[in-house]
Structure formats: structure tokens, C-alpha cells
C-alpha positions in Angstrom: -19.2 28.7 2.0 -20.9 30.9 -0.8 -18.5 32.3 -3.9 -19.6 35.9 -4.5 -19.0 38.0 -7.9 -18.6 41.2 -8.8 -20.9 41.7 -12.2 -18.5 42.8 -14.3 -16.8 39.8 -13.8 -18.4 37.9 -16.7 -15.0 37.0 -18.2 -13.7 35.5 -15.4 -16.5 33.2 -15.0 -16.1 32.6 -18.7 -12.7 31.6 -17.6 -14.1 29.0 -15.3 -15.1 26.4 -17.9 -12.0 26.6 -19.8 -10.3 23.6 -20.1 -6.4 23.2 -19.3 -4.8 20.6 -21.8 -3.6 18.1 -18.5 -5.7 17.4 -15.6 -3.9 18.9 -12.4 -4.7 19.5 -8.7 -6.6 23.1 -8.1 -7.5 24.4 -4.4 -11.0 24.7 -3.9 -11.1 28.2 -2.5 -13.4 27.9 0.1 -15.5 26.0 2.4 -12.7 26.2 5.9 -13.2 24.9 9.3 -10.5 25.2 12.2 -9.7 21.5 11.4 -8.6 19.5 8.7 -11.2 17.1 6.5 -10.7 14.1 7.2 -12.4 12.4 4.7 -14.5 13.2 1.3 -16.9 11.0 -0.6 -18.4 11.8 -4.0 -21.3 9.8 -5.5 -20.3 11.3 -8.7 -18.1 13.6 -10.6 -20.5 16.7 -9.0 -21.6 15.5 -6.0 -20.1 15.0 -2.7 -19.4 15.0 0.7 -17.0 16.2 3.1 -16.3 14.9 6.8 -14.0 17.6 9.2 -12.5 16.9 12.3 -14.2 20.1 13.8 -17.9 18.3 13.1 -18.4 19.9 10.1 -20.2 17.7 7.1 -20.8 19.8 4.0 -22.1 18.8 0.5 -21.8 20.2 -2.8 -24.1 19.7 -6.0 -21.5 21.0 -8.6 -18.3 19.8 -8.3 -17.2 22.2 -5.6 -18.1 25.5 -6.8 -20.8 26.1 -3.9 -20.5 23.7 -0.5 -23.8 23.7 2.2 -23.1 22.7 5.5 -25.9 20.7 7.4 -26.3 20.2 10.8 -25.3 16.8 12.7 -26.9 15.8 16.4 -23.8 15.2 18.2 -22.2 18.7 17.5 -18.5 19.2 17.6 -17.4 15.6 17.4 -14.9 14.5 15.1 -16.1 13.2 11.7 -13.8 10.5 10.6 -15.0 9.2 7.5 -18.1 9.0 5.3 -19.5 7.2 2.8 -22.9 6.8 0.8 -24.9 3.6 -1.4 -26.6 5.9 -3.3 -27.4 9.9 -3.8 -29.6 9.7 -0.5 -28.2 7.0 2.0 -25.5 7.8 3.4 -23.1 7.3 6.6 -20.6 9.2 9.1 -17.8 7.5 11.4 -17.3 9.3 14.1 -13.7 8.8 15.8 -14.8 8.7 19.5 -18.6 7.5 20.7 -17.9 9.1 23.6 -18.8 12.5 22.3 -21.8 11.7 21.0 -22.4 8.3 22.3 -22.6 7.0 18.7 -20.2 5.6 16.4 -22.0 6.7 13.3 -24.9 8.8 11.8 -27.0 8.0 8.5 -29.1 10.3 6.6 -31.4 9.5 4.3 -32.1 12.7 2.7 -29.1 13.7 1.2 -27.0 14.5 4.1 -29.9 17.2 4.7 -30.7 15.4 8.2 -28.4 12.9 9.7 -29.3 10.6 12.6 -27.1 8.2 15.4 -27.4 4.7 14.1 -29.3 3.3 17.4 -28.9 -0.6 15.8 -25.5 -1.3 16.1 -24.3 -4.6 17.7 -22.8 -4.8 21.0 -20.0 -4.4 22.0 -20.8 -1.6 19.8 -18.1 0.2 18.5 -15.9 2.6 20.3 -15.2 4.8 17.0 -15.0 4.3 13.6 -11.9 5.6 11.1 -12.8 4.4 7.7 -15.7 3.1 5.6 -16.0 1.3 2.4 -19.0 0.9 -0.1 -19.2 -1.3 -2.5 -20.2 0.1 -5.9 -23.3 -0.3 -6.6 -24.8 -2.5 -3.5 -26.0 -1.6 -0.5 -22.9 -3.2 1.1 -20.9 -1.5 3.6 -18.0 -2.2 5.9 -16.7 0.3 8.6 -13.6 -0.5 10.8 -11.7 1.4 13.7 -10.0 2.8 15.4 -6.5 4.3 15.4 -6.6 3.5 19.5 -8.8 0.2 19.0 -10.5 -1.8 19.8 -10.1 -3.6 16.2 -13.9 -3.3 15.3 -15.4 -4.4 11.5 -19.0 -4.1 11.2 -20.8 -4.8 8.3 -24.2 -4.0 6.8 -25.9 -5.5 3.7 -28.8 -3.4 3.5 -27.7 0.1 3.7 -28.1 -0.3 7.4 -31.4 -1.6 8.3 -29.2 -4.4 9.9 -25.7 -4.7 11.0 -22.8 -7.3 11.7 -20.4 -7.0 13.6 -17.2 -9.1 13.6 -14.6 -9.4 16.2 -10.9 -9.2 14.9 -9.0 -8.1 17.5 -7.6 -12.1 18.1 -5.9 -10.1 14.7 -4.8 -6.4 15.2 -4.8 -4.5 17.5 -6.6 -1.1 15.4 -7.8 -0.6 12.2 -8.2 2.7 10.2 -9.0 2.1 6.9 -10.6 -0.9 4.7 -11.6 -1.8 0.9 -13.8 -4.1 -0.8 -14.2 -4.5 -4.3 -16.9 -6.6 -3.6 -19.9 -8.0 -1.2 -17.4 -10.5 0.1 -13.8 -9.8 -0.5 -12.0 -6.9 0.6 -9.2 -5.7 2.9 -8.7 -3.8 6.7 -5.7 -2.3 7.7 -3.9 -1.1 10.8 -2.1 -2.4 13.3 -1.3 -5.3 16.2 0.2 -3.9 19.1 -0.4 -2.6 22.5 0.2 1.0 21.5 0.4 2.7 18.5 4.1 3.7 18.8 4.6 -0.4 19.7 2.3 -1.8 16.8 3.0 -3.7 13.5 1.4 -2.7 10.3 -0.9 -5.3 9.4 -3.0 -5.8 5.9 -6.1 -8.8 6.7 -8.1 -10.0 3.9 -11.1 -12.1 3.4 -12.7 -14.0 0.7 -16.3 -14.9 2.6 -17.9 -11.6 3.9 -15.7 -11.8 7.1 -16.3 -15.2 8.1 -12.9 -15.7 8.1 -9.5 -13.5 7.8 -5.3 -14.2 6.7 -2.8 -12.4 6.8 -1.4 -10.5 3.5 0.9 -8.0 5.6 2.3 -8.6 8.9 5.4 -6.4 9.2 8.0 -7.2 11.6 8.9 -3.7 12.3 8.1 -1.9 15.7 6.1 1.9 15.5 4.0 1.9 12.1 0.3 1.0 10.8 -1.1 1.3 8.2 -3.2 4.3 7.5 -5.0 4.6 4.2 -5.5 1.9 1.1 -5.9 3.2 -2.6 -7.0 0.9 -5.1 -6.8 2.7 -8.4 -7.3 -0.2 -10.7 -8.8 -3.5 -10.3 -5.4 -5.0 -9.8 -3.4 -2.5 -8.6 -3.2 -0.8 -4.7 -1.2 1.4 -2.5 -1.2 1.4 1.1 0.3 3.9 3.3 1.9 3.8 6.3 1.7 6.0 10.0 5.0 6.4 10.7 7.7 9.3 11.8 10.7 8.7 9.7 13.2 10.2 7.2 11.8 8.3 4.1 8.3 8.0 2.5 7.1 4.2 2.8 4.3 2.9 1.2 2.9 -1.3 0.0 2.5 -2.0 -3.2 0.1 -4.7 -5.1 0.2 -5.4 -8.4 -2.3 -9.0 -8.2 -5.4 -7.8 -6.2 -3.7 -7.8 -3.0 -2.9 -11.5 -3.1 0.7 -10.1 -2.3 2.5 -6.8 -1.0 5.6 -5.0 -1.5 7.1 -2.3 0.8 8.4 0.6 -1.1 10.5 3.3 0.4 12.2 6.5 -0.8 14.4 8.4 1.5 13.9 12.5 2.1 16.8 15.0 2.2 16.0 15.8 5.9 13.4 15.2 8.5 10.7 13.2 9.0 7.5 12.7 7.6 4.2 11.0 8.9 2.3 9.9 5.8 -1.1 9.1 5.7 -3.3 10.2 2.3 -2.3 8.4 -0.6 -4.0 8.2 -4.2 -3.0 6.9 -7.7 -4.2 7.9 -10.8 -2.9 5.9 -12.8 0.2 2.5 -12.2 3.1 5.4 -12.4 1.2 9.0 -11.2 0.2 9.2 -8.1 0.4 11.8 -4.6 1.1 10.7 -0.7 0.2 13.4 1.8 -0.1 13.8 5.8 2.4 15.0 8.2 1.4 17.2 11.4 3.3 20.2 10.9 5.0 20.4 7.1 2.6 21.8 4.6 4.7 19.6 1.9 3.2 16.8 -0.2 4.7 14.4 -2.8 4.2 13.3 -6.3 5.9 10.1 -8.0 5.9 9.4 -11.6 7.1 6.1 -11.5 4.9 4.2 -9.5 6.6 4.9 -6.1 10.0 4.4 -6.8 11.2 8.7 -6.2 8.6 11.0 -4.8 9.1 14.8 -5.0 8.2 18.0 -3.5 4.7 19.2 -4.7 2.6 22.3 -4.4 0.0 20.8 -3.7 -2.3 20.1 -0.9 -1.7 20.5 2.6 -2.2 17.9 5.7 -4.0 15.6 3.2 -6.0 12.2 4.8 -7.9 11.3 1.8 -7.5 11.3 -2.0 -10.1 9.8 -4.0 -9.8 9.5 -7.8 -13.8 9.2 -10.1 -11.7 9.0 -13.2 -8.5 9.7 -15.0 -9.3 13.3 -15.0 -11.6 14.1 -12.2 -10.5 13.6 -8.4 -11.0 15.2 -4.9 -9.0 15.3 -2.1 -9.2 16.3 1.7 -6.9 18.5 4.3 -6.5 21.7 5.5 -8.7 22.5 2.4 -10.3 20.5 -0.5 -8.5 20.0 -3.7 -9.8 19.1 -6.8 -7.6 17.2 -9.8 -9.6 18.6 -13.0 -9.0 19.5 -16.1 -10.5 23.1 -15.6 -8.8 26.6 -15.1 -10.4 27.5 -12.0 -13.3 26.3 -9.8 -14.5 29.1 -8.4 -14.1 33.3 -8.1 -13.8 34.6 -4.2 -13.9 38.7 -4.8 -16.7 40.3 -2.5 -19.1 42.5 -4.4 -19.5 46.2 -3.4 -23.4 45.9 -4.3 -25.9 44.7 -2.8 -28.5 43.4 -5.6 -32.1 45.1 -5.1 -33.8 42.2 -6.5 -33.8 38.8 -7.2 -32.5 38.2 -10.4 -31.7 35.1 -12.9 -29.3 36.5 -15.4 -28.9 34.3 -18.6 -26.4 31.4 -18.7 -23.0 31.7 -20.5 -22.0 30.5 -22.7 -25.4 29.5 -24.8 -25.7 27.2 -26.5 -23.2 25.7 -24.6 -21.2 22.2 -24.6 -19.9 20.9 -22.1 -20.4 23.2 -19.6 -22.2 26.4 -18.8 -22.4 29.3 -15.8 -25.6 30.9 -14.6 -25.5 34.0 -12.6 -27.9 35.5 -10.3 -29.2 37.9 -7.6 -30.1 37.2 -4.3 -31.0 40.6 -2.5 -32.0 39.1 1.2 -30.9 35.9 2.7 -32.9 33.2 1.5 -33.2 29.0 0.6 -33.1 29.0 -2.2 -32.5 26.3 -5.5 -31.3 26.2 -9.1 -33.0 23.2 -10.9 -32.8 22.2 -14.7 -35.8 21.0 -16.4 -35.6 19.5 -19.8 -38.7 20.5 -22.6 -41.1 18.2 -21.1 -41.1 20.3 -17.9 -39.4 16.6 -16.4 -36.7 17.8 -13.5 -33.2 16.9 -14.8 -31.4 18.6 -12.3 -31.0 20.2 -9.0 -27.8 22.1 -9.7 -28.0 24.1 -6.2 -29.9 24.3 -3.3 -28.6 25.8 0.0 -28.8 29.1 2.3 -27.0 32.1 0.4 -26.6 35.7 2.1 -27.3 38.7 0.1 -25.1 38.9 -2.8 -24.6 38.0 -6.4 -23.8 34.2 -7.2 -22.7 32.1 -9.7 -23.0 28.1 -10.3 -22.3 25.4 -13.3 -24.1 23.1 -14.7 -22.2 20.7 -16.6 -24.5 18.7 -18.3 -25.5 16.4 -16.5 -28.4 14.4 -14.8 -29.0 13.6 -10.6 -27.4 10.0 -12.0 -24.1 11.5 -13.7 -25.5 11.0 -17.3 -25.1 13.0 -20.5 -27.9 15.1 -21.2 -29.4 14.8 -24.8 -28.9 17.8 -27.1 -31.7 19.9 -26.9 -33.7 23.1 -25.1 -33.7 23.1 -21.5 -35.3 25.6 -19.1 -33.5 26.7 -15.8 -35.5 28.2 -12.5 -34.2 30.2 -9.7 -36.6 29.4 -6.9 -36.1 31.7 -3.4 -39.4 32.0 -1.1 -42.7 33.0 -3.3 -39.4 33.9 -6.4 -39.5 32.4 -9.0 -37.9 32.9 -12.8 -36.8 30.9 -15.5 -34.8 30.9 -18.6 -34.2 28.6 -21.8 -30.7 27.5 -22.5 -29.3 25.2 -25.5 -27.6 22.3 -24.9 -25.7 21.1 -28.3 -23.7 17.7 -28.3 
């Protein structure tokens, strides 16, 4: 989905990069598919991945301003999760193989092409419902699914080769997992012979999967878990998938070596949670539900939740840093500091040329908004070079229609770094276009 400006709209984009003085959840108006996402991955605080249960995978370049969509080979099926090791490598679960008759697809481009993985180990997986990557590795784990079998497989080399390990002497299903690192982490689901008959379990393991205990094993009847959060080193949330007139959750405070159930009760009805994110021991959000459009804050860890205005149907909240986080549902939500992320008024006009109009504001620190004119439908990019002519940045590259456009750049690098004070050059590239302007960077 493509944000188009009127021109005289220079303020508002001015408005944009504003900063508010607390960091608070903003809808991301636009992409939309006739699903939820399901899951959303970001590689850093700009770029990122969304999964939809529709098929859909999109990617943005600048914190969500702009969003392309790329094309996956097994069409409509539903995207569970996703995950990448680095800015190129990266990995879709895919809740039933039967649509596709694969269990996940890799891209190593980007998420410009995405692939089935052909190598996985039989008895190959009948879907997948969460991924985890450990930071910095080429370690990943995958588990599912919410109807089983309970399936872990595991790669160590961004999936040239694959593990697979057989827990279902454990649980029943599986739907989310975490490792913090190469060998010690957590899945959790369920053990049971339904989902309405299971009990939520919580396995760890210390040795890569070579063996598993127990932290959770709950004797209640009807609930799994659904999503894990760890928002400190120490300190984790799990939700739970169940229809009932309170909001529970487990709590860790030691690394998962132990769990506490927390409940809070609701004034009426019942709620199915499944999303849940912390930012921080006492602030944190818990989303889900089928039909209510209502989500839930707590300020003290857990122990009350209410009412909040934001987010809708949420499965996924993931937090980059105390003031930077994304989360997915019937939309995309973004946790920033910033006014606005994006303008979403149709021009009148149709630009007669291609145009790159100079950035605002310049110099500029931290961020800055370039504007420009795309007359025909056309690929076309927005890269940052620094005075050496040395690419710094892609900042956009994707299919836009006719229209005027605007994007950010925010000062930083394809890694996430600070750019150095100094000149830089910006180019608007579309077919045999091509223009470029200086802008000031000042630290």
C-alpha cells in the first residue's frame, strides 16, 4: 500500500517527524488484507516483515511509512509466522502444508523471492505456528501446530540443514517458542487430544533439544498456551488460548526456571487472548479475541488490565526497544515516539513528470522527508549515498502508481547505525530516471 500527498501538504509531512514526549501505540494507516497478520518480524527499527493469514507477506524499508508486497509460490495459504538471520535470509511458517505442500518458504533476497524449503526432515511437518531466531546466529527453531502434531525443527545454518525433533511423547501442539540462545530456549502449547481438552504446557531445554522438562504443566482442562514475550533477559510473559471471563497470563521473573499464573477478572464476557508484549517489568498490552475489537493494558506488571484503544485482533507484539515496537492484527500498529506515520489523502493531480523535490527539513537531525513525483507506474528506488558516492541506504524500493509520494529517512545505515554528520546525496531512480539532491546531516 502506497501513501499519496497532496502538495500543499508540506506541513503535515513536517508533522510527521515530530516527536511526542511518551512513546505510544499509532495505527499504521494502510497496508489491509481481508485477514488478520498474524505475525510481524523486523530486523531493525525500519525494516520488517509482515505475515497475513490471507497469504500476503509485505515488507517495509522505513519503519512503515510505505509497505511492498511480494509474491509467494503457494498463493493464498495462510502465513503463520516469520522470521529472518539477517537483512536477506529469511523464513515463512505456513499453518497447513496441505495448501501448498510445504511447511515453510525462505528467501534469500530480502523477501523479494521466496521459495518451499524442499529439505525438511521427514515426518516433515504438517504446519508451522511460530519461529524463533536467535540474535545474531544463524540459529533457528520453528514449532507447530495449534492441531499438532507437536513438531520442533531446528536449523543451525540458516537452513542449509535441518533437525527435526520429535516431542509429541510431550504435548500434544505447539504454537509459539523462544530461545535466547543456540541451546536453551522454550516451546509452548498444549497436551491433549483436542484443543478444547488440552493442558497448557511450557518445555524447556538446556542442550539444543536433546532433551526437554517440564516448567508448566497445568492441570486445567481447555487452554494452551499461545504466545511467549520475553522483554528482558529475565523476565517473560506467556499467554494463554482460552474463552473465559478473566485475562490469564504466566509470569517469570528467573529466566523461566519457574512460572506464575496471573489472572485478572473482566466485568462481562469472555475473552480469548492470544498477543501479548511487555515493554518494560510493569507496561505492557495482551490482545486476541475473535469478535471484540478490545485490547488491554496493565501498568503493574499484570496484576489489573484495562480497556485500551488500541489495536484490534492482535497475535503478535514485538518490542526493538523501549520506544520503538510493532505489532500485528487487523492492521499494523506501531509504539513510537512520533506524531504520525504516514498521510492517506488522495491527490487530485496527476504529476506530469518525474520529480525529486528537496528533503525537509535540511539540515536535518534526526529525521528527514523527501517528496517526489511519479507520473506513470513504475519500480522505482530512493537510495542515500554518503560524499564518497558509497551506498548508505536503500530507503525505498517497490512498485508505486502514478501519484505524488513521500518517504523518511531517518538516519540510518542497511545495519541500523548512526550515520556520521556530514553531506549526503539522495537519487530517485524510475526506468532510464534518474535525479539527485544534497541533503545535510548534522549530529
Amino acid at each position: 500500500m502506497k501513501y499519496i500527498i497532496r502538495f500543499f501538504y508540506f506541513l503535515c509531512a513536517f508533522n510527521i517527524i515530530t516527536l511526542s514526549s511518551e512513546p505510544r501505540w499509532l495505527t499504521i494507516p494502510g497496508p489491509y488484507t481481508s485477514s488478520r497478520f498474524d505475525d510481524i518480524f523486523f530486523i531493525n527499527i525500519n525494516t520488517g516483515w509482515a505475515v497475513a493469514a490471507s497469504g500476503v507477506v509485505i515488507k517495509t524499508t522505513n519503519g512503515g511509512i510505505n509497505w511492498t508486497q511480494h509474491p509467494t509460490p503457494v498463493g493464498s495459504s495462510w502465513m503463520r509466522c516469520i522470521g529472518f538471520t539477517d537483512s536477506v535470509t529469511g523464513f515463512i511458517g505456513i499453518y497447513d502444508s496441505a495448501f501448498g505442500n510445504a511447511a515453510m518458504l525462505k528467501t534469500t533476497n530480502g523477501g523479494l523471492n521466496w521459495l518451499k524449503v524442499q529439505n525438511l526432515p521427514l515426518p516433515r511437518p504438517k504446519g508451522l505456528c511460530g519461529i524463533s531466531v536467535v540474535k545474531g546466529t544463524n540459529v533457528l527453531y520453528a514449532c507447530g501446530r495449534i492441531e499438532g502434531p507437536a513438531t520442533v525443527i531446528k536449523t543451525t545454518d540458516a537452513g542449509l540443514t535441518w533437525t527435526n525433533i520429535d516431542l509429541t511423547a510431550y504435548a500434544s501442539r505447539f504454537i509459539d517458542c523462544y530461545f535466547f540462545t543456540p541451546d536453551s530456549g522454550f516451546v509452548i502449547g498444549g497436551q491433549g487430544p483436542s484443543l478444547n481438552q488440552s493442558r497448557a504446557v511450557i518445555l524447556f531445554t538446556s542442550n539444543g533439544g536433546g532433551s526437554w522438562v517440564y516448567k508448566v504443566d497445568s492441570p486445567r482442562i481447555n487452554e494452551a498456551f499461545w504466545k511467549i514475550n520475553f522483554y528482558t533477559t529475565t523476565d517473560a510473559a506467556a499467554s494463554l488460548n482460552i474463552a473465559e471471563d478473566s485475562l490469564f497470563f504466566f509470569k517469570t521473573t528467573d529466566r523461566g526456571a519457574s512460572w506464575v499464573r496471573r489472572g485478572y477478572p473482566l466485568a462481562s464476557g469472555t475473552y480469548f487472548t492470544q498477543g501479548i508484549g511487555f515493554v518494560s517489568q510493569n507496561l505492557g498490552w495482551i490482545g486476541g479475541d475473535f469478535s471484540s475489537d478490545v485490547s488491554y493494558k496493565t501498568s503493574d506488571g499484570g496484576n489489573t488490565w484495562t480497556e485500551d484503544n488500541f489495536g484490534s485482533r492482535l497475535n503478535r507484539i514485538r518490542f526493538l526497544n523501549d520506544t520503538t515496537g510493532y505489532a500485528a492484527g487487523f492492521k499494523i500498529y506501531k509504539y513510537t515516539t512520533e506524531k504520525s506515520i504516514g498521510i492517506n489523502g488522495n491527490s487530485s493531480e496527476i504529476p506530469l513528470l518525474f520529480n525529486l523535490k528537496q528533503n525537509f527539513p535540511n539540515p536535518f537531525n534526526p529525521h528527514t522527508i523527501i517528496q517526489y513525483d511519479i507520473p506513470v507506474g513504475s519500480w522505482i528506488s530512493i537510495v542515500v549515498y554518503n560524499s564518497l558516492g558509497q551506498k548508505i541506504k536503500a530507503i525505498y524500493e517497490g512498485f508505486e502508481s502514478a501519484g505524488t509520494y513521500f518517504t523518511k529517512w531517518d538516519g540510518t545505515d542497511y545495519f541500523g547505525s548512526h550515520a556520521a554528520s556530514g553531506l549526503y546525496f539522495y537519487t530517485l531512480n524510475a526506468g532510464d530516471f534518474s535525479i539527485t539532491k544534497k541533503m545535510v546531516l548534522l549530529r
